[in-house]
C-alpha positions as CSV (number, residue, x, y, z in Angstrom):
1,X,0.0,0.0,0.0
2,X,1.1,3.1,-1.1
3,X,2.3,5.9,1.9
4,X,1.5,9.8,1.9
5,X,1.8,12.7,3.8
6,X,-1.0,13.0,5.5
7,X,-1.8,9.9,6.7
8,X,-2.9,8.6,10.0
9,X,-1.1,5.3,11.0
10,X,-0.2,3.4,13.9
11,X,3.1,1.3,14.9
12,X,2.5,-2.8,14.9
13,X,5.3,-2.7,17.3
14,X,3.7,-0.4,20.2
15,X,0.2,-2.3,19.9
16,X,-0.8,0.7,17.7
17,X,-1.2,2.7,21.1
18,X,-0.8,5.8,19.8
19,X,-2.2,7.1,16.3
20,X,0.4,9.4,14.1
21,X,0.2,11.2,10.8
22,X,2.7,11.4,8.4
23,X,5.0,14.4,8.1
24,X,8.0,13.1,6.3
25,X,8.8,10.0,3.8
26,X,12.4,8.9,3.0
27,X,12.6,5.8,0.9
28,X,11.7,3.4,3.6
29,X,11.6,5.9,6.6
30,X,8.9,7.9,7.8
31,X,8.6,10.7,10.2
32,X,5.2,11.1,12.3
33,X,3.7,13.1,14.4
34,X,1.1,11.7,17.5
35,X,-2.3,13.4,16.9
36,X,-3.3,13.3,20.4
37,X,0.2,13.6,22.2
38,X,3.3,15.0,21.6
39,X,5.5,12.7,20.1
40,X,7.9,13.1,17.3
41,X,9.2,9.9,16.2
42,X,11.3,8.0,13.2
43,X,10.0,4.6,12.6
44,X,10.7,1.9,9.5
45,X,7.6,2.3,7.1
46,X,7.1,-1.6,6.9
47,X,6.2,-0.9,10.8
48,X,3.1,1.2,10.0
49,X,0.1,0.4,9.8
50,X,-2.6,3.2,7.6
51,X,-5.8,3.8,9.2
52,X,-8.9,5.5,8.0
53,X,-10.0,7.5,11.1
54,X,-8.2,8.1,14.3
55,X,-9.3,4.6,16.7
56,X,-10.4,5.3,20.0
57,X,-7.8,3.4,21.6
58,X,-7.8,3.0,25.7
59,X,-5.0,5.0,25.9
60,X,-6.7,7.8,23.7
61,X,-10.1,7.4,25.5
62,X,-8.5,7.6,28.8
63,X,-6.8,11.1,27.8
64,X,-10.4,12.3,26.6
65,X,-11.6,11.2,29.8
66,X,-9.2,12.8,31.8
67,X,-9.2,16.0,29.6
68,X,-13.4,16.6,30.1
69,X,-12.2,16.1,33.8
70,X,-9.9,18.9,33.8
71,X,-11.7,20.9,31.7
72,X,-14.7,20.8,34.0
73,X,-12.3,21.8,37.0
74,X,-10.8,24.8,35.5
75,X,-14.1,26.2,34.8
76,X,-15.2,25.7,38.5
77,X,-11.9,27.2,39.9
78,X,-13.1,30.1,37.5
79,X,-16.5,30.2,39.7
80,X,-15.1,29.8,42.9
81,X,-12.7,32.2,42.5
82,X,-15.2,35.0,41.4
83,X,-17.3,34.5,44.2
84,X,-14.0,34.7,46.8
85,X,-13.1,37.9,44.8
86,X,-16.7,39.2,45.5
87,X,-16.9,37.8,49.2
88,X,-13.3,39.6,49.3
89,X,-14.3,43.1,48.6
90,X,-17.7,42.6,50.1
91,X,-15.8,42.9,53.4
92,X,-14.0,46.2,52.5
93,X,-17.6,47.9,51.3
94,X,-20.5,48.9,52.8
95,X,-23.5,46.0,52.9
96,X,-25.7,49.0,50.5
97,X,-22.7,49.4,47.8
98,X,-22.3,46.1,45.5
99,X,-18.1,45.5,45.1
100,X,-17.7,45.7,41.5
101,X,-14.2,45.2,40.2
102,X,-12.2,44.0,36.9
103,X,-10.0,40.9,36.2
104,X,-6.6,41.3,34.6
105,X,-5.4,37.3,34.0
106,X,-2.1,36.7,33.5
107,X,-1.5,37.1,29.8
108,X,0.2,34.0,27.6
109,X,2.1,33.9,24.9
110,X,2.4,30.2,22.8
111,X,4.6,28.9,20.8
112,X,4.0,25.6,19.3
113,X,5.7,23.5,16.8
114,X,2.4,21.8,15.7
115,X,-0.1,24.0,13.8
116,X,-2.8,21.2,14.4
117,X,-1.9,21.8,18.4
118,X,-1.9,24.9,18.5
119,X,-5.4,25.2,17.1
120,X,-6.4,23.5,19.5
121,X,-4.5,25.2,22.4
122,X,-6.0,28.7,21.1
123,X,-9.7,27.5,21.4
124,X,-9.1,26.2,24.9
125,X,-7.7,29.3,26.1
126,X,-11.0,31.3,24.6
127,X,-13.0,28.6,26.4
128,X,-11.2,29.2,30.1
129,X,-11.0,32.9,28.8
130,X,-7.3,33.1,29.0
131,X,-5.8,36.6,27.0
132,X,-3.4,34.4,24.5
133,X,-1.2,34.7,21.4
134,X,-0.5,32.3,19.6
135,X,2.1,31.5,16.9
136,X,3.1,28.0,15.0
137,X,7.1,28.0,14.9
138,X,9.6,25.4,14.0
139,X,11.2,23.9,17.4
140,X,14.7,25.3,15.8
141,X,13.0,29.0,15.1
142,X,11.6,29.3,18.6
143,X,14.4,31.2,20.8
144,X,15.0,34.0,17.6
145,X,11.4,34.1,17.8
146,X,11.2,34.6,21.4
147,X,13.8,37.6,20.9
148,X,11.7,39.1,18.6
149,X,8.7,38.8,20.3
150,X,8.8,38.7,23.7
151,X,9.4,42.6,23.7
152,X,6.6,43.4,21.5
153,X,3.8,40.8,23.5
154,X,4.8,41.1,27.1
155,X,3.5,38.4,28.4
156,X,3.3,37.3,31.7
157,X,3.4,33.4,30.6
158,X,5.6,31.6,28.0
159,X,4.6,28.1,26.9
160,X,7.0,26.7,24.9
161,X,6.0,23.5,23.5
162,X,5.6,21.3,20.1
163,X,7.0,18.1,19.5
164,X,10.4,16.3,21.1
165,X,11.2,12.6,21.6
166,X,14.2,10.3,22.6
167,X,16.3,9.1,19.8
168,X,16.3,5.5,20.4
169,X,18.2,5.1,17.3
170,X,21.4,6.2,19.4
171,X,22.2,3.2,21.2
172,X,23.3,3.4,23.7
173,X,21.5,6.5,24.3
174,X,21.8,8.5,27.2
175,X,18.6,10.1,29.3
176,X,20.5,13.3,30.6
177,X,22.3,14.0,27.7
178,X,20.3,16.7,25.7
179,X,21.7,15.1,22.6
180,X,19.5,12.3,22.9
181,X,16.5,14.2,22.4
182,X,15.0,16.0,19.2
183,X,13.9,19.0,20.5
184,X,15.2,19.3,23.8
185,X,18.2,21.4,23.1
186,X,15.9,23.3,21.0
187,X,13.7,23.8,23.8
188,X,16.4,25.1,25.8
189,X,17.6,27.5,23.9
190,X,14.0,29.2,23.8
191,X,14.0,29.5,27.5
192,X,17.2,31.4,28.0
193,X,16.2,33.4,25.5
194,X,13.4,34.4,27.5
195,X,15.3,34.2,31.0
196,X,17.7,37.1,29.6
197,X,14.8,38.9,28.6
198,X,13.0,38.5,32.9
199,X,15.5,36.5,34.9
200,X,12.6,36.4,37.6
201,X,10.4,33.3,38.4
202,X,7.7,35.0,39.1
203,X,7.4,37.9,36.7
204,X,7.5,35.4,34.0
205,X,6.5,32.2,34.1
206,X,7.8,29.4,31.5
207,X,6.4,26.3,30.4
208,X,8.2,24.2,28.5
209,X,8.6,21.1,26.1
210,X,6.8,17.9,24.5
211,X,6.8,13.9,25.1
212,X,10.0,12.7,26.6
213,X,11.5,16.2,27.0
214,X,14.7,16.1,29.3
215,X,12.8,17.9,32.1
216,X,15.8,18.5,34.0
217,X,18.0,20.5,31.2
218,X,14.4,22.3,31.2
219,X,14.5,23.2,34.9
220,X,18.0,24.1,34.9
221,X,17.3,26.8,31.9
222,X,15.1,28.4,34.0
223,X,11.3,27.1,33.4
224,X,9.1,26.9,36.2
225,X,7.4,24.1,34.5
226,X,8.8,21.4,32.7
227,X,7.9,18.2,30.6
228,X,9.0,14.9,31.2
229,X,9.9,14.2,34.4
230,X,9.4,10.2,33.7
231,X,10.1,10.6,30.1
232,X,6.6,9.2,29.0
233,X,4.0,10.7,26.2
234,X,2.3,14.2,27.2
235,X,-1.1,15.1,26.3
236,X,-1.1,18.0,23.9
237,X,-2.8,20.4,25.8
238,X,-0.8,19.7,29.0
239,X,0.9,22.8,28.7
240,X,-2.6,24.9,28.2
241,X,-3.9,23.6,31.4
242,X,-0.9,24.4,33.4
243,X,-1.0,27.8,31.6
244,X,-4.6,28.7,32.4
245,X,-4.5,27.8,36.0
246,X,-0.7,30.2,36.2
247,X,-3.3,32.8,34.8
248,X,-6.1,32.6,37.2
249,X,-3.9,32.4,39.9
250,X,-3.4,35.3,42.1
251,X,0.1,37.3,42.1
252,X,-0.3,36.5,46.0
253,X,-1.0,33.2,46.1
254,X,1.7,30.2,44.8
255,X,0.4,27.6,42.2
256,X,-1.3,24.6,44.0
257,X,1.4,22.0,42.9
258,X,-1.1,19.4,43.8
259,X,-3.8,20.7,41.4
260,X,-0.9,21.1,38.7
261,X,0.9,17.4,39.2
262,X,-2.3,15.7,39.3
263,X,-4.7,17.6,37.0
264,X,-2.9,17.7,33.9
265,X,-4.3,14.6,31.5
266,X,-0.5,12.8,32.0
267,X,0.1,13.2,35.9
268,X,2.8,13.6,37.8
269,X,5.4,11.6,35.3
270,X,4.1,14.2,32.8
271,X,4.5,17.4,34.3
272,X,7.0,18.6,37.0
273,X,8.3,21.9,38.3
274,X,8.9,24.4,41.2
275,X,6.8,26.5,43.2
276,X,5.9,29.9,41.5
277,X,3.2,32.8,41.9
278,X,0.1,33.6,39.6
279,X,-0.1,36.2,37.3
280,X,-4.0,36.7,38.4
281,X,-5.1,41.0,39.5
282,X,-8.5,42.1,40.8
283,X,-8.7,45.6,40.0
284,X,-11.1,48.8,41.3
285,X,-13.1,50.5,40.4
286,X,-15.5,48.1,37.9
287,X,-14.4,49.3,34.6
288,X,-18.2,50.3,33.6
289,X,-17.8,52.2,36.9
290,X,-14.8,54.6,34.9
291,X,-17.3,56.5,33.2
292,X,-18.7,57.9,35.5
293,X,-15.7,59.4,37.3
294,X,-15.2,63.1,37.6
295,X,-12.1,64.8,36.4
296,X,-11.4,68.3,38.3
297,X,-9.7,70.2,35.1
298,X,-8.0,72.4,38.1
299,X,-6.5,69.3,39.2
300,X,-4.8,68.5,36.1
C-alpha cells in the first residue's frame, strides 16, 4: 500500500497505542507526528500500519476522559474564585454598595511547533477565557522568535512546547544527555532566550517542552514548569492547562502543585516543576464604573 503525507497510522510494534500522521517519507523511513500527544518519532515504514480514522484506543479514551475532567475543573476554579473575589471586597464595602471590580489574567504567549496543536490550544484558552497569542514555529526558530517577540507581546506566561522525543536510534542513548532528544536542546535554547529577557520566576512564568523532554536541562534553563519528568508521552494540551490555572492564579497566592501534578491529563510523570506565583489581578473600580468618574480640570 502506497504511503503519503498525510496519513494517520499506527506502529504494529507499540500495539498501535498511539495514532500518528505522516510528516516526512524517505525511501523506507517515515517521520510522524502523535495526533493526540506530543510525540515526534522516526519509525521503518514496513512498521506502520494506515488507518482511515483516528481509533479510539484505551490510551486515547483515557486522555479524553481525563481531559473533560480537567476541563470541568478549571471552569469551576473560575467560579469559585469570582465568588472569593466578590466575598473579598464585600468585606471592604459597605452592605448597600455592591463591590464591583475587573479581572486582569495573566496574559500567555504560545509557541507551538504543531499547527494542528496549536489550534487547539488557542480555542481552549477562549473557552477558560485566557488573553493568548498564539504562533506556529519550528522547534529550531523558537528562541529567535522569542527575541523578537517577547518585547513586543509582554507576556506574563511563555509556553514553549511542540514536538520532542528520545532518539532511540542512538544506542546506547543516554537520558541526561540533551543530545539524545529532538527538540530538547531546541527547547532550551528558547528559555534562555526568554530568561535574559525577565531572569525572575515569578514575573515570567515558563512552560516548557513535549513527550519525553529532558525535564531536568528544562528546569536548569530556567522554566518553572517542565515536561518529562518520567520521560513518557504528554497530552497535547498539557501545557494549556498548566498555563490557564498560572493565569487565574493570584500574584499573592503560589500555584497549587497538587492541582498542577495531578490535574494535567499525563500526571505527575508528565509534568514537573517548582513552586511559582500567579499572574492573576482584581482591579477597582469596575471598569463600567470609569465613566462615571469626575475629572477636576484644576487638578490636572
Amino acid at each position: 500500500m502506497v504511503m503519503n503525507i498525510g496519513d494517520l497510522v499506527v506502529r504494529k510494534s507499540y500495539g498501535g497505542d498511539v495514532t500518528f500522521r505522516v510528516e516526512g517519507l524517505q525511501s523506507d523511513a517515515a517521520v510522524i507526528k502523535g495526533t493526540e500527544f506530543r510525540l515526534l518519532a522516526d519509525s521503518p515504514v514496513n512498521d506502520l500500519i494506515q488507518v482511515p480514522y483516528e481509533p479510539q484506543s484505551a490510551k486515547t479514551r483515557q486522555a479524553h476522559i481525563k481531559a473533560h475532567q480537567t476541563l470541568s475543573r478549571l471552569q469551576q476554579n473560575r467560579m469559585e474564585q469570582a465568588e472569593r473575589n466578590r466575598e473579598g471586597l464585600m468585606q471592604e464595602w459597605t452592605a448597600q454598595q455592591e463591590p464591583a471590580y475587573f479581572e486582569m489574567p495573566g496574559k500567555v504567549l504560545h509557541l507551538d511547533g504543531d499547527p494542528n496543536y496549536l489550534k487547539k490550544s488557542m480555542n481552549l484558552y477562549e473557552q477558560l477565557r485566557v488573553p493568548a497569542e498564539g504562533q506556529y514555529v519550528h522547534e529550531s526558530a523558537m528562541a529567535d522568535t522569542l527575541y523578537r517577540l517577547l518585547p513586543k507581546v509582554r507576556p506574563d506566561i511563555v509556553v514553549i512546547t511542540g514536538h520532542d522525543g528520545v532518539l532511540k536510534t542512538r544506542q546506547p542513548y543516554d537520558l541526561y544527555s540533551l543530545g539524545s532528544y529532538k527538540n530538547s536542546q531546541n527547547f532550551v535554547s528558547a528559555i534562555q532566550v526568554a530568561r535574559q529577557y525577565e531572569r525572575h520566576l515569578d514575573a515570567l512564568t515558563i512552560i516548557a517542552g513535549a513527550c519525553q523532554s529532558h525535564f531536568e536541562a528544562l528546569l536548569r534553563a530556567g522554566a518553572n514548569f517542565a515536561s518529562s519528568p518520567g520521560r513518557i508521552l504528554i497530552h497535547a494540551l498539557d501545557p494549556v492547562y498548566v498555563a490557564a490555572k498560572a493565569s487565574f492564579t493570584s500574584v499573592r497566592d503560589t500555584l497549587n502543585m497538587n492541582d498542577i501534578l495531578h490535574n494535567t491529563i499525563s500526571g505527575i510523570q508528565g509534568v514537573g516543576g517548582v513552586e511559582t506565583k500567579g499572574s492573576y489581578r482584581v482591579g477597582l473600580p469596575g471598569l463600567n464604573d470609569l465613566s462615571t468618574l469626575k475629572v477636576n480640570p484644576s487638578a490636572v
